[in-house]
C-alpha positions, 0 to 999 in steps of 0.5 A: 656290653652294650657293642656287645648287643648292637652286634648280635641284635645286627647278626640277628637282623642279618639271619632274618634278612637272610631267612626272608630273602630264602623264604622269598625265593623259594615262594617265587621258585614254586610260583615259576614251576615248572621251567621245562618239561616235567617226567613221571616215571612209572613202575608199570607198563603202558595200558596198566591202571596206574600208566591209564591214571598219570596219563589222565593227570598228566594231560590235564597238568600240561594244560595247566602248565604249558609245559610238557609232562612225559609218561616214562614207563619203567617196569621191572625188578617189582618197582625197583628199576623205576625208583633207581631211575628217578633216585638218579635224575635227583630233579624237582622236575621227574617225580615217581609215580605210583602206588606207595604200597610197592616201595613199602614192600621193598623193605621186605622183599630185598635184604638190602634195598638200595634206598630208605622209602621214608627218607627218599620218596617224599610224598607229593599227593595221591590221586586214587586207590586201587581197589583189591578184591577177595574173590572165589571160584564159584565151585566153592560155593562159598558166599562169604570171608566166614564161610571162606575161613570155615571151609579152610579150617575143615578142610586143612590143606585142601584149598590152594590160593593166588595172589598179585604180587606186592600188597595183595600177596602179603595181605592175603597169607598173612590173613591166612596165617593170622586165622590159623588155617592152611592154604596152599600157594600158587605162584603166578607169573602172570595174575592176569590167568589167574582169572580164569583158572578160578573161573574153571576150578583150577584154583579156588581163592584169588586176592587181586587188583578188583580191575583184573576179575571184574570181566569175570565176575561180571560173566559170573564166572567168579565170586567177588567176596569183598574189597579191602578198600574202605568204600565199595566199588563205584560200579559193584556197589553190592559187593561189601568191604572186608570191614563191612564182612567183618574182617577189618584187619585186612582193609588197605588203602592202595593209595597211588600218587605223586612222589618228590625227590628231597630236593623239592621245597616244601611250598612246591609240593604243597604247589603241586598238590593244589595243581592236581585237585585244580585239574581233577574234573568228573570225567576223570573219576568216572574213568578211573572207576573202570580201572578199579580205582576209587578218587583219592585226592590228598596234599602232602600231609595226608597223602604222608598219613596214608602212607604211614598207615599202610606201613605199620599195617604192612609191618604187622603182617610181616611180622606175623609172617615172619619176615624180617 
């Protein structure tokens, strides 16, 4: 009996050896990162707010480093072509970067995704949330989301409505379907016209990137009814959230942030989180107010939290939409 203990309390040493010595190594792993150049790949074209926002990031994080990080634009298949590409690096030195609301929605945009977001995008950290706005023609001469859902039950099929792609489509019909009223849809290839066509009439409703109406609201050429961020616009402070119009169903954070692949130990995320707050500095956050972004710094945890809580937002509104 006594051998019998000697070697498991010598097998129990050895396992914490080996846990302390694994522990240890992946410490001085995260202490060394980065070893060569980093990659963020974006599902956006250059000049776009997130490409703007990594961009910020990125140059500020290569000071830091003294190793490169390359921006790789890689747009297409509503944010698919960019995921494929850093699923197949498999590198804790290419992350994706981008808004969380983009993957979530693959689920139910495609019958068979070609990656679980939950198990395959670890979050990093975010860094901003890209403001969505309400917005109206001014023809309606609506002043707010009541006088909006009133004017469409009384008028049942007559309004017509655009949406971007992504979260501000699901967010804006399932709003439409949940109130019981009937809008129609115009699809759009580009939303960056749509702009326009609500500033002449030629559509009535508009649920967008706050960035892509505020030249003509600033123009007076539309009327921004509300955001879905949980705080008002730093540079339109009078324009009220969904949740301050009494509408807290549609409020959404678009958070946009860093995403690892599984490889990645959690002491580097947690390493990387700290690195990104480290470089944040004022300049930044007054840039990004002008691409329609408000700061969102959170590490891993949070960012995970955010992230959860958009999902079961985005499921409830697929529920109601009926999609599968």
């Amino acid at each position: 009996m006594g051998n019998a203990q000697t070697i498991w309390s010598r097998i129990s040493g050895f396992g914490l050896i080996a846990f302390n010595l694994l522990t240890f190594t992946t410490l001085v792993a995260a202490e060394n990162y980065p070893s060569r150049a980093v990659r963020f790949i974006l599902p956006f074209g250059p000049a776009s707010a997130t490409d703007i926002t990594a961009r910020l990031f990125a140059d500020r994080l290569a000071m830091r480093w003294g190793k490169p990080v390359v921006i790789e634009n890689r747009p297409g298949g509503d944010g698919l072509v960019s995921v494929n590409a850093f699923l197949a690096a498999n590198d804790d030195h290419t992350l994706l970067f981008g808004p969380a609301g983009t993957f979530a929605l693959h689920r139910y945009e495609s019958t068979k995704p070609p990656y679980e977001a939950e198990r395959d995008l670890v979050p990093v950290a975010s860094v901003s949330n890209i403001i969505l706005a309400l917005s109206v023609s001014p023809a309606l001469n609506i002043r707010s989301i009541d006088q909006l859902v009133a004017r469409a039950r009384t008028q049942p099929g007559r309004l017509n409505a655009a949406a971007a792609s992504g979260i501000s489509d699901f967010l804006l019909f399932g709003f439409f379907k949940r109130s019981g009223v009937d809008v129609a849809k115009v699809p759009y290839r580009d939303i960056l016209q749509a702009p326009n066509d609500l500033a002449e009439g030629r559509i009535d409703i508009l649920m967008s990137s706050f960035a892509v109406v505020q030249p003509q609201m600033q123009a007076r050429g539309v009327k921004v009814l509300a955001v879905t961020s949980r705080e008002r616009p730093p540079t339109a402070e009078d324009i009220p959230t969904v949740a301050q119009a009494g509408f807290p169903e549609i409020e959404m954070e678009s958070l946009v942030g860093l995403f690892a692949p599984r490889v990645m130990s959690d002491a580097l995320r947690e390493r990387l989180a700290a690195d990104i707050a480290h470089v944040f500095e004022p300049a930044i956050g007054a840039r990004l107010a002008h691409t329609g972004q408000i700061v969102r710094i959170l590490g891993p945890a949070p960012f995970a939290a955010g992230i959860a809580a958009q999902r079961a937002k985005l499921a409830e509104i697929a529920q109601a939409l009926g999609i599968r």
